[in-house]
C-alpha positions as CSV (number, residue, x, y, z in Angstrom):
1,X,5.3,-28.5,-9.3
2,X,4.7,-25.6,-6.5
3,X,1.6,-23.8,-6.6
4,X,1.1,-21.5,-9.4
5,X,1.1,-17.6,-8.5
6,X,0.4,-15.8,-11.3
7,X,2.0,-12.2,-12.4
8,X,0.0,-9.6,-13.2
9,X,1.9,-7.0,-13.4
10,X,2.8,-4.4,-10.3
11,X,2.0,-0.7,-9.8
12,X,4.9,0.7,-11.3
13,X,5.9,-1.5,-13.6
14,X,4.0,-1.3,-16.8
15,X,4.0,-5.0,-18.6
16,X,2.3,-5.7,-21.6
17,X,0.4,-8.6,-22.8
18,X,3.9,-10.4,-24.0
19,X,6.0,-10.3,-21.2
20,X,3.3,-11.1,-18.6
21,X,3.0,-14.4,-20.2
22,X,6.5,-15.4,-20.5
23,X,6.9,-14.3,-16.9
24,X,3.8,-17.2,-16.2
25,X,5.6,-19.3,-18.4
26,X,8.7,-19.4,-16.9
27,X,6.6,-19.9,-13.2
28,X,5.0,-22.8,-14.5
29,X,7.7,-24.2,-15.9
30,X,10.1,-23.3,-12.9
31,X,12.6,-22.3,-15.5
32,X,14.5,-19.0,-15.3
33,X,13.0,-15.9,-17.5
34,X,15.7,-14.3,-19.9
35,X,15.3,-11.3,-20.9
36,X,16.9,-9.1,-23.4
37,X,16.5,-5.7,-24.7
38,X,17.7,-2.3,-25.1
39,X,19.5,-0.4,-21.8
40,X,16.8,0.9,-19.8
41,X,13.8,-0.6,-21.0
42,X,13.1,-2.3,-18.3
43,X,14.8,-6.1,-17.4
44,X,16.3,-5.3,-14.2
45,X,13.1,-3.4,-12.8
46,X,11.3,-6.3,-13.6
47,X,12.6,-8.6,-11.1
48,X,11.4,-6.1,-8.2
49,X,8.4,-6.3,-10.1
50,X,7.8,-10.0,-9.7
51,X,8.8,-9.7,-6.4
52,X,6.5,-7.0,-5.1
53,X,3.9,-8.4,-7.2
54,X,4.3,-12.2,-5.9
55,X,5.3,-10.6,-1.8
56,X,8.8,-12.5,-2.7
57,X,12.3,-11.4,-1.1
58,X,14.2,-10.4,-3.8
59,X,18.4,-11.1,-4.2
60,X,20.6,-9.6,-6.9
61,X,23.5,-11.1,-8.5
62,X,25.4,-8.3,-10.5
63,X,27.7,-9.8,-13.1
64,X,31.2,-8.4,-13.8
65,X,33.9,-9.3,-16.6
66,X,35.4,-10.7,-14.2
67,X,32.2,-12.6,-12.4
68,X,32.6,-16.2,-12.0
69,X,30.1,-18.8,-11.9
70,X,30.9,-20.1,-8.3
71,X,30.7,-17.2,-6.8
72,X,27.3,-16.8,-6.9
73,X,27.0,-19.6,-4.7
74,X,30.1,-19.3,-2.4
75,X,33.7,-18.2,-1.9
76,X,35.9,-20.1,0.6
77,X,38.6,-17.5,2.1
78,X,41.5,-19.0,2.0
79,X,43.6,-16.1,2.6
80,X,41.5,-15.4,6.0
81,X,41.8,-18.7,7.4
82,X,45.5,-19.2,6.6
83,X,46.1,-15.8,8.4
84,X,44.1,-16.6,11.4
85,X,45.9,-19.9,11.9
86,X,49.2,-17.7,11.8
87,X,48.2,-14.9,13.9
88,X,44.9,-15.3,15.1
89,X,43.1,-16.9,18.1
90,X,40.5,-18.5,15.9
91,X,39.7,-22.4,15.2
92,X,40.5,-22.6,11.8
93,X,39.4,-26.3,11.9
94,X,35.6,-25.3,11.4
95,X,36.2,-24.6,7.6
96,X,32.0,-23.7,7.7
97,X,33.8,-20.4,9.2
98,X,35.3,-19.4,6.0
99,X,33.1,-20.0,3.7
100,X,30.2,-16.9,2.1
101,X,27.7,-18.1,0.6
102,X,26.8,-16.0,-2.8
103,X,23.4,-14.6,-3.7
104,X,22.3,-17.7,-5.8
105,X,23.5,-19.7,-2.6
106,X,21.5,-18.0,-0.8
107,X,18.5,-18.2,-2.7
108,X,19.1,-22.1,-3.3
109,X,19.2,-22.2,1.1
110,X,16.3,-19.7,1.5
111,X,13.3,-21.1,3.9
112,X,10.8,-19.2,1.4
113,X,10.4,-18.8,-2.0
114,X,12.3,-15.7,-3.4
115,X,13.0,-14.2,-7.1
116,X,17.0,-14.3,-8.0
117,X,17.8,-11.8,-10.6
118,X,21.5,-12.5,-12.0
119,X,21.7,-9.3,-14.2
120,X,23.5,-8.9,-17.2
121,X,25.0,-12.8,-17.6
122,X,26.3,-11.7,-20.7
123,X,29.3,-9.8,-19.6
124,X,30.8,-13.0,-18.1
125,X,33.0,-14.9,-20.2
126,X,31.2,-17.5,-22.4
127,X,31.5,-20.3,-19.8
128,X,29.5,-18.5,-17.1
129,X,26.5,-19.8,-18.3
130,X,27.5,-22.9,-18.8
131,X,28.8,-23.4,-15.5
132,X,25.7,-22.9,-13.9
133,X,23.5,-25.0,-16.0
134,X,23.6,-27.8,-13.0
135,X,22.7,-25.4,-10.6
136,X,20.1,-24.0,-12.7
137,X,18.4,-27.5,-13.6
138,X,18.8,-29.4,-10.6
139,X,18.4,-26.5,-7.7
140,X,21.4,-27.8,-5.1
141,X,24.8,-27.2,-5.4
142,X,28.0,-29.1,-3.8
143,X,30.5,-27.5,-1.6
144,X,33.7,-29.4,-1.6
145,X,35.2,-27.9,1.1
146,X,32.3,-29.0,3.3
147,X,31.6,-32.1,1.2
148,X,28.2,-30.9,1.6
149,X,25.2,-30.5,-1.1
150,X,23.0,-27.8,-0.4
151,X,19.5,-28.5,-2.5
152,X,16.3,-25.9,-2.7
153,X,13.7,-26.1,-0.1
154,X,11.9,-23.5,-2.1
155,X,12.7,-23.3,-6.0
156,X,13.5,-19.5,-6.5
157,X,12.6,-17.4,-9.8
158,X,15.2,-17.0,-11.7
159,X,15.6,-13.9,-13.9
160,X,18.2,-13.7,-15.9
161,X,18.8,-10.4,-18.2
162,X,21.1,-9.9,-21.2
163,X,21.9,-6.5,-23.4
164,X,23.4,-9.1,-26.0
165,X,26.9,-8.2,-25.7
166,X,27.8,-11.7,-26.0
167,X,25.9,-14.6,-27.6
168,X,24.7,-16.6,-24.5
169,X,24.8,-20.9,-25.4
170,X,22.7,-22.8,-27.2
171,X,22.1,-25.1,-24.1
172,X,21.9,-22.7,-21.6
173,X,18.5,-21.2,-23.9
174,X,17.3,-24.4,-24.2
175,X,16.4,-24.1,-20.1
176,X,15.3,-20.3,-20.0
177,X,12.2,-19.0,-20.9
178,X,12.9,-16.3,-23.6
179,X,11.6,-12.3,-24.0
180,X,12.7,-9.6,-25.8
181,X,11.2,-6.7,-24.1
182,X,10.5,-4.0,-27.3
183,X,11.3,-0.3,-26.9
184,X,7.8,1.0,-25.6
185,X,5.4,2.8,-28.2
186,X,4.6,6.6,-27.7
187,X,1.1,5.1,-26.0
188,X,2.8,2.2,-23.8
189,X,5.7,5.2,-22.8
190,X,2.9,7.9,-22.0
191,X,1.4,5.1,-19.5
192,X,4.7,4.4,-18.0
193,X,5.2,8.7,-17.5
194,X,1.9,8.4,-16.1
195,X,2.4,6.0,-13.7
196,X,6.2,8.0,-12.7
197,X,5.0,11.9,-12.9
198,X,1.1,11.6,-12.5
199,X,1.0,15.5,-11.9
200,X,3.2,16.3,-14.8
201,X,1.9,18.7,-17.4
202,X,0.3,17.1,-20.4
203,X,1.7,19.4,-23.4
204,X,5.2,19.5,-21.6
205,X,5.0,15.3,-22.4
206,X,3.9,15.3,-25.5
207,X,6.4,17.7,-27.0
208,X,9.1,15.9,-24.7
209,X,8.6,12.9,-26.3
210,X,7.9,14.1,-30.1
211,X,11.8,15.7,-29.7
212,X,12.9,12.0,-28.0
213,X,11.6,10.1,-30.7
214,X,12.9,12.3,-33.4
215,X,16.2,11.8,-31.5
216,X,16.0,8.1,-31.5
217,X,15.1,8.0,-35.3
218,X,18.3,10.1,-36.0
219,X,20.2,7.7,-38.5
220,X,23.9,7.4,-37.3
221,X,23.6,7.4,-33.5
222,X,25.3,5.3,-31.7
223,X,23.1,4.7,-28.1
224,X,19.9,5.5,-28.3
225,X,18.3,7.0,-25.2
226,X,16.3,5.0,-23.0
227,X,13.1,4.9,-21.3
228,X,14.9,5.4,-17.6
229,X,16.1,8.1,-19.4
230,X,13.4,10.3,-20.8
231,X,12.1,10.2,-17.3
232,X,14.8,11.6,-16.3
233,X,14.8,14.2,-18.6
234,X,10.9,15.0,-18.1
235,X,11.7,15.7,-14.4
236,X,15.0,17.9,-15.3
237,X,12.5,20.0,-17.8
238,X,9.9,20.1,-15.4
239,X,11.9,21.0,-12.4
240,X,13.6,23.8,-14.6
241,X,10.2,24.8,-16.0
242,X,11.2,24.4,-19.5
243,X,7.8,25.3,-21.3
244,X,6.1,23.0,-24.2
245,X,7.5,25.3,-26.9
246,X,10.8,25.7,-25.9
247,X,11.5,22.2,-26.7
248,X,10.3,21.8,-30.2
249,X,12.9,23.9,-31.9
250,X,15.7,23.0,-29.3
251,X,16.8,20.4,-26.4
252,X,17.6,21.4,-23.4
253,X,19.7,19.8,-20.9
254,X,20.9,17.1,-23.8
255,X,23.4,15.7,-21.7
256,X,20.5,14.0,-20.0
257,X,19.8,12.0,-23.0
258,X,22.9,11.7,-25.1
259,X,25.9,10.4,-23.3
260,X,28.7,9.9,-26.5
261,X,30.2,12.9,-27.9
262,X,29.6,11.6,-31.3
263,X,25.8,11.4,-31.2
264,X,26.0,14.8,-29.2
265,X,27.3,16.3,-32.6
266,X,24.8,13.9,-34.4
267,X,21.7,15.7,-33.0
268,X,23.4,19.2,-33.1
269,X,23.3,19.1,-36.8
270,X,19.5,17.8,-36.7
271,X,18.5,21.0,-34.5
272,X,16.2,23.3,-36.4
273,X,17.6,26.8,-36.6
């Protein structure tokens, strides 16, 4: 095993006790972390996290509907190289010409150690996973147009996140590490607001965030609003200079928080008059 290099946490990024040890966990174990949780509560920040914490590079793999497995470690243009044999002055015979290698690819080839986050694996289809469960285990992938293997010289951190829009295999979780980051407490959110807006006025947070939760308790609604967004809505209330009172019998600037018409009627109907 590499040498151990413990996370801590990072200046802005508030962990708690939980997901600091599953992030050592899946360090010793050099298996990937996965990580699922509401929208906004934190999963993708958490790789830059690690990665300022641990003075990694850090690569991103964002997954599509449409994202397939190999492409996160290369694409051969075949298109390119048939034109260029056509119509360009190019020698198409070096096929190493053609070929990009993906951000997992490049992790796998990297000279130094650096955390891969492959965000949101879940909105793949089912086999995503699966196909990279070689890749994943072993650390070195084979190009066949090269007939080439390309294996880690470093073994990167994998974090892996999931808003559980699909269920992800059982043998693709038998080789993560698993955490399900919780919606942060009003105590754990006023830390992260600290660390965010240190300057921002006291009473405006508190009665911000007695109106958010209310919000988020509302039965009925559909998508709850996150933590990225209440600090976006502190900073539009205290960049407009909303005052402390003028919150708790209304909600200015909703739209900030509530993004589907339906819930938007939802909280009308919860307003005080």
């Amino acid at each position: 095993m590499a040498e151990f290099r413990r996370f801590s946490g990072s200046d802005r990024y508030i962990a708690d006790e939980g997901l600091i040890a599953a992030v050592n966990a899946a360090i010793v174990l050099e298996r990937p972390l996965l990580l699922k949780g509401e929208p906004g509560t934190g999963k993708t920040m958490l790789a830059q996290a690690m990665a300022d914490a641990l003075k990694m590079p850090l690569l991103t793999w964002h997954v599509k509907s449409t994202t397939k497995a190999v492409e996160g470690l290369y694409t051969y243009d075949v298109v390119q190289r048939l034109n260029d044999s056509r119509f360009g002055d190019h020698d198409v015979s070096d096929i190493r010409r053609y070929i990009k290698f993906g951000p997992l690819g490049r992790a796998l080839q990297s000279e130094e150690q650096v955390v891969i986050l492959i965000d949101e694996a879940d909105k793949a289809d089912i086999e995503f996973p699966n196909d990279l469960l070689r890749e994943l285990d072993e650390m070195k992938f084979f190009v066949p147009e090269l007939d080439e293997t390309f294996v880690a010289k470093k073994r990167p951190l994998v974090v892996i996140t999931s808003n559980a829009e699909k269920e992800l295999p059982d043998a693709f979780l038998r080789r993560c590490v698993f955490h399900y980051i919780e919606f942060p407490d009003k105590l754990r959110l006023q830390t992260i607001v600290k660390v965010h807006y240190p300057d921002i006025d006291g009473q405006l947070v508190a009665s911000a965030m007695e109106r958010f939760f209310r919000l988020r308790n509302i039965d009925g609604i559909r998508k709850k609003p996150s933590t990225s967004e209440f600090l976006d809505w502190l900073a539009v209330l205290s960049r407009a200079g909303v005052a402390p009172k003028d919150i708790a019998g209304a909600m200015p600037f909703v739209g900030v928080l509530v993004k589907q018409e339906q819930d938007l009627d939802l909280v009308s109907r919860q307003r005080p008059t």
